[in-house]
NUVODREN-439051 format. One record per residue: residue in three letters; x, y, z negated of N, C-alpha, C in turn. Coordinates in pm, whole numbers. Atoms other than C-alpha are relative to their C-alpha. Last residue first. Layout:
N
["ALA",[X,Y,Z],[X,Y,Z],[X,Y,Z]]
...
This chain:
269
["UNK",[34,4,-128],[5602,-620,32],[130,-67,106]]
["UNK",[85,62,-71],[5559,-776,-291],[-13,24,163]]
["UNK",[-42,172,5],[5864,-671,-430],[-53,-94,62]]
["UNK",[-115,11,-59],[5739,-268,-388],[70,-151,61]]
["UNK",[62,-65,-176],[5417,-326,-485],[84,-6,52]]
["UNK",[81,119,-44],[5576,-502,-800],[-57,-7,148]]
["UNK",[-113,110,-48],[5802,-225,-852],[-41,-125,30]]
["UNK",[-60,-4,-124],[5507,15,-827],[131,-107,19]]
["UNK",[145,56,-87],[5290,-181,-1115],[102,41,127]]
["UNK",[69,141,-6],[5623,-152,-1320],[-105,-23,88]]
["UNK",[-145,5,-75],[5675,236,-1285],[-17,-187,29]]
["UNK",[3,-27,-142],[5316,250,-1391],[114,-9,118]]
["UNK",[94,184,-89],[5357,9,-1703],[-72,103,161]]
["UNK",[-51,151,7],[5630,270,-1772],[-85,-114,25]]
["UNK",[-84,-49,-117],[5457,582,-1718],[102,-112,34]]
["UNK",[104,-40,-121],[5172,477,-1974],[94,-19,121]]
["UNK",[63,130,5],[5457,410,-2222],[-84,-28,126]]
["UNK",[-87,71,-82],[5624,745,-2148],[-52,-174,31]]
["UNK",[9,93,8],[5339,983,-2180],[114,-142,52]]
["UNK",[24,78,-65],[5434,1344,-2124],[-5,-198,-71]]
["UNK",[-83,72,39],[5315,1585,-2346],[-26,-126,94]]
["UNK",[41,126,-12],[5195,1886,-2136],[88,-91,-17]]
["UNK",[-26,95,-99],[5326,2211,-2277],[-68,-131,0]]
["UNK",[-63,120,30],[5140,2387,-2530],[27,-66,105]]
["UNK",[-88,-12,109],[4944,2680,-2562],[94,-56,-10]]
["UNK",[-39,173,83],[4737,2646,-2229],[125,73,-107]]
["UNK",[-108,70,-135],[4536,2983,-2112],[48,-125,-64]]
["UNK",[-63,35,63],[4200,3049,-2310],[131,-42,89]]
["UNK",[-115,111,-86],[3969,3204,-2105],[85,-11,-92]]
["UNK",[-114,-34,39],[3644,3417,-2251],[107,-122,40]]
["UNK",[25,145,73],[3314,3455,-2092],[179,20,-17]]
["UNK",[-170,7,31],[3151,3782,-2063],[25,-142,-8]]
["UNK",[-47,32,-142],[2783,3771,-1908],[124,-26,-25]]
["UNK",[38,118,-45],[2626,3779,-2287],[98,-75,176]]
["UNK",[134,15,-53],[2796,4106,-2399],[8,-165,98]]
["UNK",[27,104,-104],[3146,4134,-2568],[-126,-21,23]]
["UNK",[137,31,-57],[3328,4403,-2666],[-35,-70,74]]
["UNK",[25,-12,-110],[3648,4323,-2897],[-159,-1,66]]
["UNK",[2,-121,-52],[3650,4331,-3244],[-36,24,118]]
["UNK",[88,24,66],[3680,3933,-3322],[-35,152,0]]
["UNK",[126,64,-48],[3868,3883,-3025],[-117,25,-57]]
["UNK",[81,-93,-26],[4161,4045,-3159],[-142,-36,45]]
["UNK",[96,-31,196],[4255,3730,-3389],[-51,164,55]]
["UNK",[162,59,35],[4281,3598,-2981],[-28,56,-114]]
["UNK",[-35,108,58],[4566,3839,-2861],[-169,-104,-49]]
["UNK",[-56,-29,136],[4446,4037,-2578],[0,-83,-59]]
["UNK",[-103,76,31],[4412,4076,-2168],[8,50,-182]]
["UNK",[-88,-84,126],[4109,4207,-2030],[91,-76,-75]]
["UNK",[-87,59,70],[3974,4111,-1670],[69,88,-110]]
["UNK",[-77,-66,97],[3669,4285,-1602],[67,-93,-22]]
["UNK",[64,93,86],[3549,4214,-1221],[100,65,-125]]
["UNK",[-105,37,35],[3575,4557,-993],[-1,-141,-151]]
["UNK",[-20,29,115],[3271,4661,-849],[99,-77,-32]]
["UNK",[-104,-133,-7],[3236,4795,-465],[76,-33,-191]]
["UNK",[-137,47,-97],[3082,4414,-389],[78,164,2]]
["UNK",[5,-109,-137],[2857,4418,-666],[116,1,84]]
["UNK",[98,64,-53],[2822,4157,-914],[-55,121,118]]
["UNK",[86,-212,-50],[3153,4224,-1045],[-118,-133,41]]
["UNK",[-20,-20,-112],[3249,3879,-1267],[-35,98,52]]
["UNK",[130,-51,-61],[3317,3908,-1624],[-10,54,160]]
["UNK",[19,-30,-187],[3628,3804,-1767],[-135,-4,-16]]
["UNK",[160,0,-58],[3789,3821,-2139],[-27,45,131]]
["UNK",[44,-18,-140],[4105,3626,-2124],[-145,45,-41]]
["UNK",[117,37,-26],[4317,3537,-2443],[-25,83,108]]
["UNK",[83,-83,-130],[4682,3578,-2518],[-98,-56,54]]
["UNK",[11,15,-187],[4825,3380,-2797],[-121,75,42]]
["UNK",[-91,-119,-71],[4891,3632,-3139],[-30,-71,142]]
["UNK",[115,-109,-31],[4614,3404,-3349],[41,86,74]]
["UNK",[-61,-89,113],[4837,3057,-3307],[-82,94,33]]
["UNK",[-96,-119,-57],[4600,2832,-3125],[46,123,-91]]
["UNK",[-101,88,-135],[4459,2441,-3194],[42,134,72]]
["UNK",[-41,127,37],[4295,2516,-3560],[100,-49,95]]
["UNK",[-177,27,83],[4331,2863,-3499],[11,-66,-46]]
["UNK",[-96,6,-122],[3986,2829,-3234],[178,8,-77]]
["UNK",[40,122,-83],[3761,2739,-3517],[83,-18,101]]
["UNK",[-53,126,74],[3905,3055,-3719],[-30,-166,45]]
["UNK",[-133,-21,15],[3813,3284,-3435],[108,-102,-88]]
["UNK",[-27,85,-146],[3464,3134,-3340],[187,14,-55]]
["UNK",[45,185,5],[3377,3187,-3716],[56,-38,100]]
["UNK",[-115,68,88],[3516,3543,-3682],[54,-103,-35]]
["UNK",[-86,7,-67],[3299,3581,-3372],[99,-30,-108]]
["UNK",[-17,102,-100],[3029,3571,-3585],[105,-119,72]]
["UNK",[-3,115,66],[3096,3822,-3815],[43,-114,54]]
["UNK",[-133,0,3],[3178,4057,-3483],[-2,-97,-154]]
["UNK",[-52,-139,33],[2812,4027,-3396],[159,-45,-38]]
["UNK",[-21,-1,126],[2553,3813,-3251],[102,98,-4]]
["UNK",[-132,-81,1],[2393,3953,-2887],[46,-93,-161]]
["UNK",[-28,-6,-108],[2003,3833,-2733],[146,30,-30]]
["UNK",[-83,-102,14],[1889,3639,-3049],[74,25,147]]
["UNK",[93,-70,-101],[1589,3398,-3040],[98,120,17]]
["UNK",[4,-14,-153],[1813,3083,-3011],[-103,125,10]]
["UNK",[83,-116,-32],[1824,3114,-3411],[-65,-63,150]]
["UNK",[132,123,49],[2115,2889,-3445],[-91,36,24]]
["UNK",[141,-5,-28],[2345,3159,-3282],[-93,-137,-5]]
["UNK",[46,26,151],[2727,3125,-3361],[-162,1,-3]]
["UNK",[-70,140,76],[2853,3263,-3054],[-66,-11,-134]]
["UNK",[95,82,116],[2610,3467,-2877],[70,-99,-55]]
["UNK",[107,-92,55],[2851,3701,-2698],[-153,-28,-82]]
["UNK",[-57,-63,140],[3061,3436,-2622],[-71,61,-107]]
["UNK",[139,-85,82],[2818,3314,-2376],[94,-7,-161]]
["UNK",[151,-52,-15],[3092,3040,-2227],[-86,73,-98]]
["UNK",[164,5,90],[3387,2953,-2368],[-73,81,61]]
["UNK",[65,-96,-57],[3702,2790,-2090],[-107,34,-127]]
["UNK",[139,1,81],[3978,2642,-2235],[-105,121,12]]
["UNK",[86,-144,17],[4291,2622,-1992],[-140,-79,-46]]
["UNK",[37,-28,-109],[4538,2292,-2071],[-115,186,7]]
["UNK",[-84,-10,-97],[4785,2210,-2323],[-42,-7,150]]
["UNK",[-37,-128,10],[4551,2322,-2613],[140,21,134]]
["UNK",[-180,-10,-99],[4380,2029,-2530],[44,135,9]]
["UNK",[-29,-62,-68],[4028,2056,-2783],[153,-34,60]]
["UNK",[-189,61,-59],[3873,1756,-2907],[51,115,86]]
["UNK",[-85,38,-159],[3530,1904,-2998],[142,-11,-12]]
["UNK",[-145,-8,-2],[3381,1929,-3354],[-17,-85,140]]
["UNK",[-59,161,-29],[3051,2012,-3321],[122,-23,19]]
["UNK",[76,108,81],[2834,2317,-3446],[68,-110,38]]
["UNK",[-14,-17,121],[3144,2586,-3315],[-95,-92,-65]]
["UNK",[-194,32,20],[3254,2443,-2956],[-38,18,-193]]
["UNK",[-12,154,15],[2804,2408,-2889],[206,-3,-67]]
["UNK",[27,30,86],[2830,2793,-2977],[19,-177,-45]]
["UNK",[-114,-79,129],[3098,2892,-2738],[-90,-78,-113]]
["UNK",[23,-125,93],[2985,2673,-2494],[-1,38,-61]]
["UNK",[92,-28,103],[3247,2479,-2388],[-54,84,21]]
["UNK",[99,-95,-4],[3472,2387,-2076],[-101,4,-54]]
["UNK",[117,13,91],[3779,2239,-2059],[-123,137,-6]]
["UNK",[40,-149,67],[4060,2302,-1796],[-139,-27,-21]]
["UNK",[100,8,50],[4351,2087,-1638],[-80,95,-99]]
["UNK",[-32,56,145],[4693,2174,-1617],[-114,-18,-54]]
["UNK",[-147,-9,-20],[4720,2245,-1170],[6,-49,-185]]
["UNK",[-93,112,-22],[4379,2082,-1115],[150,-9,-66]]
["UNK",[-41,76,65],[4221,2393,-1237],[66,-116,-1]]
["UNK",[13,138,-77],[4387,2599,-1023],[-2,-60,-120]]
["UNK",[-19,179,60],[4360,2933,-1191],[-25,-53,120]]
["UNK",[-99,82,-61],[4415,3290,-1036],[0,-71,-42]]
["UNK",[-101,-13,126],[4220,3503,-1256],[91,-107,78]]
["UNK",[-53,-62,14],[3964,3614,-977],[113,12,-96]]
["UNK",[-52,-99,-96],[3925,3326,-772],[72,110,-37]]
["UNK",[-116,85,-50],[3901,3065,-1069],[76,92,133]]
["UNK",[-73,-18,102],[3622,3316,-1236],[189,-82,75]]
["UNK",[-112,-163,-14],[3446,3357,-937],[124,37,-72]]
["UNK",[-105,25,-138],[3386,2959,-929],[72,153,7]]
["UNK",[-131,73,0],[3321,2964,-1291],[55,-27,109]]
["UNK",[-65,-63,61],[3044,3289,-1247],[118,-112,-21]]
["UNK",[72,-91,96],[2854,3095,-980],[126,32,-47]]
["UNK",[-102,-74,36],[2843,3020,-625],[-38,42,-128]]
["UNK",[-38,-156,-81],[2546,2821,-486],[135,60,-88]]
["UNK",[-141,-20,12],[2420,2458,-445],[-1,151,-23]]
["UNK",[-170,2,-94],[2059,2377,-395],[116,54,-47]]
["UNK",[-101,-124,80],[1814,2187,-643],[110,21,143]]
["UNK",[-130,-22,26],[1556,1956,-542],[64,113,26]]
["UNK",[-66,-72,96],[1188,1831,-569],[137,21,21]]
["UNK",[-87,-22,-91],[912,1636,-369],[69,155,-94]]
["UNK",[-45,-67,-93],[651,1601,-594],[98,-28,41]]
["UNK",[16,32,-110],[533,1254,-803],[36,134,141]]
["UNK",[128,-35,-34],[482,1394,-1127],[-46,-61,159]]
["UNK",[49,85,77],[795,1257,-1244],[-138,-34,33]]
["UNK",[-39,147,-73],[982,1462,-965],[-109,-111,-79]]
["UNK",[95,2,-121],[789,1810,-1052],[28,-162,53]]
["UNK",[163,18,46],[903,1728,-1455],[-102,-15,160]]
["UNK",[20,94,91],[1272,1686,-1381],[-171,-34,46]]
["UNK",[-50,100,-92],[1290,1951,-1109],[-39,-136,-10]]
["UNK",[94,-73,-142],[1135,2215,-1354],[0,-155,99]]
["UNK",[135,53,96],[1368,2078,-1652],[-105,-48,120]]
["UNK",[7,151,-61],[1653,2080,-1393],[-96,-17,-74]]
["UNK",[-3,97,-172],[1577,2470,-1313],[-6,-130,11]]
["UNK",[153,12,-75],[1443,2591,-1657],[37,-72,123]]
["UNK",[136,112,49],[1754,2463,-1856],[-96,8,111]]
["UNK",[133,-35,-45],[1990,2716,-1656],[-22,-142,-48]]
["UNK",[97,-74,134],[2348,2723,-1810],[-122,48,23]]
["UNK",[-101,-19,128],[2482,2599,-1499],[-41,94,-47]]
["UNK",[52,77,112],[2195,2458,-1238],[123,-14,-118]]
["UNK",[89,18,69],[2106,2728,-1088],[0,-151,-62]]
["UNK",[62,142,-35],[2449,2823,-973],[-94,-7,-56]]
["UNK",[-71,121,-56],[2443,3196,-974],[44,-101,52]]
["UNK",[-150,-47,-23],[2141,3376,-1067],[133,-70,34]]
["UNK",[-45,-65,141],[1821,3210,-1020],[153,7,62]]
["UNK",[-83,6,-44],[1532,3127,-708],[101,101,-154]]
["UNK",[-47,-47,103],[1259,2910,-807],[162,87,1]]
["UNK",[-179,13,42],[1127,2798,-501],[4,111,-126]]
["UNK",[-105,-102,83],[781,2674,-437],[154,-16,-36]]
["UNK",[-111,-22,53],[543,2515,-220],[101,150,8]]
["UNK",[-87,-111,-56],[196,2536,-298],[149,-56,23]]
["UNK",[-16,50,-148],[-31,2224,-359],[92,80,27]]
["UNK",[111,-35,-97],[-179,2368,-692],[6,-60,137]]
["UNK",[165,90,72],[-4,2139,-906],[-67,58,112]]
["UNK",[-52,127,-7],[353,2305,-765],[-159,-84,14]]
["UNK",[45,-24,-134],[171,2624,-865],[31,-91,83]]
["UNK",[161,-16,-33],[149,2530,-1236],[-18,45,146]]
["UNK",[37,72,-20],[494,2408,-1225],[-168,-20,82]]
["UNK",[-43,35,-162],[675,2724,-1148],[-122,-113,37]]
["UNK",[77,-60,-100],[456,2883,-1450],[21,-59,158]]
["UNK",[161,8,-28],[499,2584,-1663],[-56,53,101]]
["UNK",[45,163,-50],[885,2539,-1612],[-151,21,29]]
["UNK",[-49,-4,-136],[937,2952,-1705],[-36,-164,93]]
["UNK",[121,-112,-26],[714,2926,-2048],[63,-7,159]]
["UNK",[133,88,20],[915,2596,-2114],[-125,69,57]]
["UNK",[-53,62,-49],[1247,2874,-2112],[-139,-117,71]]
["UNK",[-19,-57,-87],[1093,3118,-2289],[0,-105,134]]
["UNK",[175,-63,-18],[1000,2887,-2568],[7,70,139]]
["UNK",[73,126,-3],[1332,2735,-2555],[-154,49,73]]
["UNK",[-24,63,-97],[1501,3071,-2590],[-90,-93,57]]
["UNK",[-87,61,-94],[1314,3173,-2836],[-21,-45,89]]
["UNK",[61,157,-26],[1104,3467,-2944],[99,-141,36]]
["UNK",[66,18,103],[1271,3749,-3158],[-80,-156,47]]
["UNK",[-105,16,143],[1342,3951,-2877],[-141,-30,-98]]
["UNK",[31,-106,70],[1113,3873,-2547],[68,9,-143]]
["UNK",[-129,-27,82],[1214,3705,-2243],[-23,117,-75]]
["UNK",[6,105,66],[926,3562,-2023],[64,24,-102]]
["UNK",[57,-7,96],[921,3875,-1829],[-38,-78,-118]]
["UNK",[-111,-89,71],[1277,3820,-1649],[-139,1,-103]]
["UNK",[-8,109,169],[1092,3521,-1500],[25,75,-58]]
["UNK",[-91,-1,100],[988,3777,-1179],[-24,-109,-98]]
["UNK",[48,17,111],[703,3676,-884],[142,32,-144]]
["UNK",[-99,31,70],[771,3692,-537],[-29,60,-123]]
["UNK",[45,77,135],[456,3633,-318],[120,2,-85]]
["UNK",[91,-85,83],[586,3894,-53],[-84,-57,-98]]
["UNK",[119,43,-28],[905,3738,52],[-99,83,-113]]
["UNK",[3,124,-56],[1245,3850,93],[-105,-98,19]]
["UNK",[18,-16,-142],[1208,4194,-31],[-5,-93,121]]
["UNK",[180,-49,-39],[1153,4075,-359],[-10,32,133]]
["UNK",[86,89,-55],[1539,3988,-305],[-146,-55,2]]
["UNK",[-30,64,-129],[1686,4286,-333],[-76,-138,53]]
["UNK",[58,-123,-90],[1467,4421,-590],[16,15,103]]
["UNK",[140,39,21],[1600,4113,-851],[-54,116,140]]
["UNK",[12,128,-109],[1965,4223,-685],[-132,-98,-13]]
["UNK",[-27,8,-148],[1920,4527,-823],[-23,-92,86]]
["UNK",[139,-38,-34],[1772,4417,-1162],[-27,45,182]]
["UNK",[-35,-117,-63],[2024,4204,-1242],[-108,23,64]]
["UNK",[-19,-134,75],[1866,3964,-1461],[29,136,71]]
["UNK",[-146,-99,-66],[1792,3713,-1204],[-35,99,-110]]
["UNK",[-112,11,125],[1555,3393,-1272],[107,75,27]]
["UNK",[-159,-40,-8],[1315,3472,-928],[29,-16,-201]]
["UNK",[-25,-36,151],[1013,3266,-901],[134,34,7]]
["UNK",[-145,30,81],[924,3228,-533],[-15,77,-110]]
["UNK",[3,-52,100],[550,3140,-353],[150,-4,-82]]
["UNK",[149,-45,72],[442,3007,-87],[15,85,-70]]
["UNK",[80,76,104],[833,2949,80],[-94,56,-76]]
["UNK",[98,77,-69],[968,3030,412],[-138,1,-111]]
["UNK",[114,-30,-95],[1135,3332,288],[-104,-102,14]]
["UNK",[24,-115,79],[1342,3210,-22],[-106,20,94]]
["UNK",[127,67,94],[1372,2861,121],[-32,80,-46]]
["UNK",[105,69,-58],[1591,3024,417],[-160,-41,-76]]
["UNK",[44,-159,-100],[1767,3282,247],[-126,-78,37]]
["UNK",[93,-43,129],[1887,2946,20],[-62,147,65]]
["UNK",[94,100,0],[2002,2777,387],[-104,58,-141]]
["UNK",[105,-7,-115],[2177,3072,477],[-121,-116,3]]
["UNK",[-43,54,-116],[2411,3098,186],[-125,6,88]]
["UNK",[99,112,-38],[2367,3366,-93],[2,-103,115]]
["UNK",[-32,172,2],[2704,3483,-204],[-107,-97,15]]
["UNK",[-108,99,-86],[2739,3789,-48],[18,-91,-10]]
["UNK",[-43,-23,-127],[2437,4023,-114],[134,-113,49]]
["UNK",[92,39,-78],[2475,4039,-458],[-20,73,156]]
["UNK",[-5,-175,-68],[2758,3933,-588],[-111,10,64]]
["UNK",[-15,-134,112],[2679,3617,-853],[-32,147,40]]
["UNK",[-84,-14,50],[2512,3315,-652],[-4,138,-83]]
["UNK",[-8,-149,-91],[2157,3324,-524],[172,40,-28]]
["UNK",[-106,-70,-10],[2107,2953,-560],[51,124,5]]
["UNK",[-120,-23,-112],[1820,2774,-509],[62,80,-121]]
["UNK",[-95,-123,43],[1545,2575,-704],[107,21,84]]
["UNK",[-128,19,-15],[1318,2383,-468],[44,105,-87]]
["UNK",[-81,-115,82],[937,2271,-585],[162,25,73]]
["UNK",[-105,-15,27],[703,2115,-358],[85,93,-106]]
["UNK",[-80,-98,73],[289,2074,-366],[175,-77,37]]
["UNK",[-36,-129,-96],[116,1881,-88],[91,77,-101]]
["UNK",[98,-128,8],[87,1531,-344],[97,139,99]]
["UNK",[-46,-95,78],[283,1224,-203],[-89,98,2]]
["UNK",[10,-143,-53],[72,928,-82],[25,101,-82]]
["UNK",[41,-85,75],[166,583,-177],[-28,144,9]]
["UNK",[-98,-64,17],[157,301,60],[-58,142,-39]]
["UNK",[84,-120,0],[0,0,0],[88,126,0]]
């Protein structure tokens, strides 16, 4: 028997960071074609830019009210995409960056339209850790490079490698149990500070970055010790870089039953 999918779709896209340059041609595409789009964009510009892209376009930004949480917000954004999904419509959900780093609503959304039996998926796009590798010159490959969010690094002890780059995400809410808080405060950050001088003296050189999101805008790279950190201004978009502390210890044991496997390859041929 064969099962007949319901008319509704959902696609989340992509709009990356700059705006205007990092949308690709296929997320342009699902933006226009589509019934109805839910934009997830703070920037208000580039929210205004792409209203212009279709005339059912609808903001999330109003979902977000101090004092309520996250979560709540978040569940409030799934319902509304969903509820038109239900109707038969299809829809795109279109959010800042990649939509699916540090965006709940997009795979929730995805999650819940697939279960339901829609037709559902997520596209690709440029976000703040790809700009970040462009504009600070990393290769992570070259000493490997971890990547917390600031608060998840402070409720759970993580295994940090101080002999590679340590990325924290949403600084600017470090320490935030709450989830209804849009900023915490230089307390806070004190907590992050002593959590991080378990695996870095307080004088190594830290990285706050923040990508431009305009193409005449200059991204903020700021260079200072980390026990400054706890002073320093930091708003939600900031994210802070840790470089490596510590040479990479090499493994001789390991490197020895590898020298061995090649002298065998070798013998064998």
């Amino acid at each position: 028997m064969t099962v007949t999918q319901p008319p509704g779709s959902l696609v989340c896209v992509s709009v990356g960071v700059m705006l205007g340059s990092h949308i690709s041609p296929l997320v342009r595409s699902h933006i226009e074609t589509s019934e109805v789009v839910f934009l997830g964009v703070a920037d208000s510009l580039m929210e205004q830019w792409l209203m212009r892209m279709n005339p059912d376009t609808r903001s999330l930004q109003p979902f977000y009210r101090e004092g309520t949480s996250r979560m709540q917000t978040y569940r409030q954004m799934v319902h509304a995409m969903l509820r038109e999904v239900r109707a038969g419509r299809k829809v795109c959900g279109a959010f800042y960056g990649h939509c699916g780093v540090f965006a709940w609503a997009p795979h929730k959304a995805i999650e819940t339209a697939r279960g339901e039996g829609f037709r559902a998926h997520m596209e690709p796009g440029i976000s703040a850790e790809d700009c970040l590798y462009a504009d600070l010159g990393i290769d992570p490959g070259k000493y490997g490079c971890q990547h917390f969010e600031a608060s998840q690094m402070m409720f759970y002890r993580r295994r940090i490698d101080p002999s590679g780059y340590l990325v924290l995400w949403q600084v600017g809410l470090a320490g935030d149990q709450t989830l209804k808080r849009f900023s915490t405060g230089a307390a806070y950050r004190q907590v992050l500070v002593d959590v991080l001088a378990r695996d870095y003296p307080l004088d190594h050189e830290v990285i706050i970055y923040r990508a431009a999101t305009l193409p005449l805008q200059r991204p903020r790279i700021e260079h200072l010790p980390l026990s400054q950190l706890v002073r320093a201004t930091i708003e939600v978009p900031d994210t802070v870089v840790i470089p490596p502390a510590t040479p990479m210890q090499a493994d001789p044991e390991i490197r020895a039953r590898l020298a061995a496997l090649d002298q065998e390859m070798a013998d064998s041929i």
